[in-house]
N, C-alpha and C positions, 0 to 999 in steps of 0.2 A: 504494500500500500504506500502511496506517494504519501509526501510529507503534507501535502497541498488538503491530499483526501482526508487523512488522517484530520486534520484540521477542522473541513466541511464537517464531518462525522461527530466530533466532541463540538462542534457551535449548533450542529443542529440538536446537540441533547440540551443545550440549554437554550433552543428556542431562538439562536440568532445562527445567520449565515452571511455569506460572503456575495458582494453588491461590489464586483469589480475587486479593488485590493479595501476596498469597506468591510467592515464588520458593521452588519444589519440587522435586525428584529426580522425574523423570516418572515412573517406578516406583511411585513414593507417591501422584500422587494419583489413581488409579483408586480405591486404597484410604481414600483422604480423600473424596471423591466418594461414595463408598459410605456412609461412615461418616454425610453429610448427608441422604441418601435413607433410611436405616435410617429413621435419626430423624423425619425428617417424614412420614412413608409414610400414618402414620394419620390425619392430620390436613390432609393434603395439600389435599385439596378443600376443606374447608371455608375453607383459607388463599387457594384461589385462587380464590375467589370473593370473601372480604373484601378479599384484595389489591388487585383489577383491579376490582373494586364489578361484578361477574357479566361484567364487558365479554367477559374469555377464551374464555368460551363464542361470543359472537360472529366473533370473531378465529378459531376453530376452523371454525364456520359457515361463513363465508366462504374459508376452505381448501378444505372439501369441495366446495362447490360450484366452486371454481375448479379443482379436479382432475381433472373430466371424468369422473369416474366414473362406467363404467356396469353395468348386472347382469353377473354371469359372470364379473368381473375378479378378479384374486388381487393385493391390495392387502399391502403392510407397512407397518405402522406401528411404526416403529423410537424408540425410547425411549420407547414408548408409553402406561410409568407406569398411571396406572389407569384408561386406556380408554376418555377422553373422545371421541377421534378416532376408536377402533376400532368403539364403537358405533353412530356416526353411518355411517363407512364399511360396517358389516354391515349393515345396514338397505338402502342403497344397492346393493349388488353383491349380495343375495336367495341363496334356495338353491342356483343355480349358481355363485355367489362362493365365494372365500375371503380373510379378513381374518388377518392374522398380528402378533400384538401381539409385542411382541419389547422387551426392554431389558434392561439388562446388571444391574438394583437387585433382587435376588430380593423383596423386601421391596416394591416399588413393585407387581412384575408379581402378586405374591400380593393385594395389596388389587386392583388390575384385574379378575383373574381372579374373585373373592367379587364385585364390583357390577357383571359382567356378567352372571355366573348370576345373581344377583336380580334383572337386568331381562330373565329369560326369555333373553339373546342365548346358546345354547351350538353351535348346527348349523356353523354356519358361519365361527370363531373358533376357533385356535390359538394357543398360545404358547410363544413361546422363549426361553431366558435368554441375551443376546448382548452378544455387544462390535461397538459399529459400527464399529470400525476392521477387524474381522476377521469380517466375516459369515458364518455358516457355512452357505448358500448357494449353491446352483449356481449359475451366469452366466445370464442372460437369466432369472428366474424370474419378476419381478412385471413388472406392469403401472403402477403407481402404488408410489411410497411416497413418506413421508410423516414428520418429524422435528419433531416441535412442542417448541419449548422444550428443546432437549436437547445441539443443537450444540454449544452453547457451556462445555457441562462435559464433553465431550470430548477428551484428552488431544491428540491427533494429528486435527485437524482436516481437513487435505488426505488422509490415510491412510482417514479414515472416508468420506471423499465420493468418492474411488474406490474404497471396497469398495461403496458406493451404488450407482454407474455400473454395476460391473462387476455385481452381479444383477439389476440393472434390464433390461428386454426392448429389445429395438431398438424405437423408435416410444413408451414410456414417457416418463414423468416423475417428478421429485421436486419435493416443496413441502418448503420449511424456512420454517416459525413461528418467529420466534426477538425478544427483545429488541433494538431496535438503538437508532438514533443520536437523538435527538429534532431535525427538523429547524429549529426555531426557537429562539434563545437565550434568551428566556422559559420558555418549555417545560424544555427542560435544567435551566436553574435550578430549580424547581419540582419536577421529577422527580430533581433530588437530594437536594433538602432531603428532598421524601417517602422515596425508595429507603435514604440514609444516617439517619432520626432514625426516622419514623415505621415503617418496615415490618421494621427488627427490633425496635421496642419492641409491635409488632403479634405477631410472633413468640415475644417473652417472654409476651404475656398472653395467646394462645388456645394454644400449643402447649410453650410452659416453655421455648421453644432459642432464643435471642436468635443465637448464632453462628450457625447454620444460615443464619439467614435475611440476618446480617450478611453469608455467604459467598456467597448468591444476588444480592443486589444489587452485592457488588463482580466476582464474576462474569460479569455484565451490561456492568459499563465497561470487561470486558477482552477482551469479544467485538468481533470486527473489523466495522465497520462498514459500511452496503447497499453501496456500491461493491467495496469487497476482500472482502465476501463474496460478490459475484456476480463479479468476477475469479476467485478460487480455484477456484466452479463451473463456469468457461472452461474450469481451469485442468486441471482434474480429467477432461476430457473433456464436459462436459454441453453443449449448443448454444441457442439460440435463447433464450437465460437473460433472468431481468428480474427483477423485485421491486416489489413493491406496498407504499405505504409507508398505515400504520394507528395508527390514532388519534395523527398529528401527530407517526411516526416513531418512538414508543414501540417499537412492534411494525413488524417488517417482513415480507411474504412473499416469498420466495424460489421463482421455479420456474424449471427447466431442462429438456430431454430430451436425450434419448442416440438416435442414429439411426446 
């Protein structure tokens, strides 16, 4: 266990967690969380495509394809923001599919919902305002789901990945996208200087919110890293778990199944 998780773990026994490099009243930051996604909702793509220089898109591509999806399948895509993973997944699963975009940011799932009706996708896509720690969800529902980028502003992380488990179908999987550890000390250096100077002065000049973005990168160092996040998914009930590590550990992908 990272020293970061260890940490998450003894604040959430005493009812406080971590809000970026803050220590917070768990309580507060759902609503701190929210208050970041307001803000960037509009501008969201266009930052994550400067941010990642288009690579995210890739890093997505290569989810879907490793998620085995096939037509007919009822996919979620959980914090699914505005719909990058949903599109590609309703494409794949056709008019016998169903795609369920789901995250708990009204604000995120309403720009979603506007640039998938402009790219024609409406038959086969729903949406739900949700908390992933408490899916509202019968057991066994999807076939696939799917978490890009989201675990890690998730107040109660073990809570959210067995509400995962528990609608996932017997025989399913989950992929978690998620920032993680850079595995070369080069690299780390480099992606701090970037993540700490350049990507919220990026943030004050395309979108006016230099904190927002201040909060996404320290966000990022406080997410538990590929090993104790594929532990927790042991942890949580998931089986046959691994992780793919991407562009040099920046990003890592996380899959497990439930059987």
């Amino acid at each position: 266990m990272t020293e970061q998780h260890q940490d998450a773990a003894t604040t959430a026994s005493n009812n406080t967690t971590h809000f970026g490099f803050k220590t917070v009243a768990a309580e507060e930051k759902v609503s701190m969380v929210a208050g970041v996604f307001h803000s960037v909702a509009a501008k969201y793509d266009v930052m994550n495509d400067l941010m990642s220089m288009g690579i995210h898109r890739l890093w997505k591509r290569f989810t879907i394809d490793c998620s085995g999806v096939r037509p007919g399948q009822k996919v979620l895509d959980l914090a699914g923001g505005t719909g990058d993973l949903t599109a590609l997944f309703s494409r794949r699963v056709g008019p016998t599919g169903q795609v369920v975009l789901a995250d708990i940011n009204e604000s995120m799932l309403n720009v979603g919902k506007d640039k998938l009706r402009d790219l024609g996708l409406v038959n086969n896509i729903s949406y739900v305002q949700a908390n992933a720690e408490a899916l509202p969800f019968a057991d066994n529902s999807f076939d696939i789901i799917t978490i890009a980028f989201g675990l890690r502003n998730v107040t109660d992380k073990d809570a959210a990945l067995r509400s995962m488990f528990r609608v996932l179908k017997p025989g399913g999987r989950l992929l978690v996208l998620e920032f993680s550890k850079p595995t070369q000390e080069w690299l780390s250096k480099v992606y701090d200087v970037y993540s700490f100077k350049l990507l919220p002065a990026i943030g004050q000049l395309v979108a006016n919110d230099r904190e927002s973005y201040q909060y996404l990168a320290e966000s990022i160092r406080m997410h538990p890293d590929q090993a104790t996040l594929q532990q927790m998914m042991d942890t949580a009930g998931f089986a046959q778990t691994s992780y793919h590590n991407l562009t040099g550990g920046i990003v890592a992908l996380h899959r497990g199944y439930k059987f």
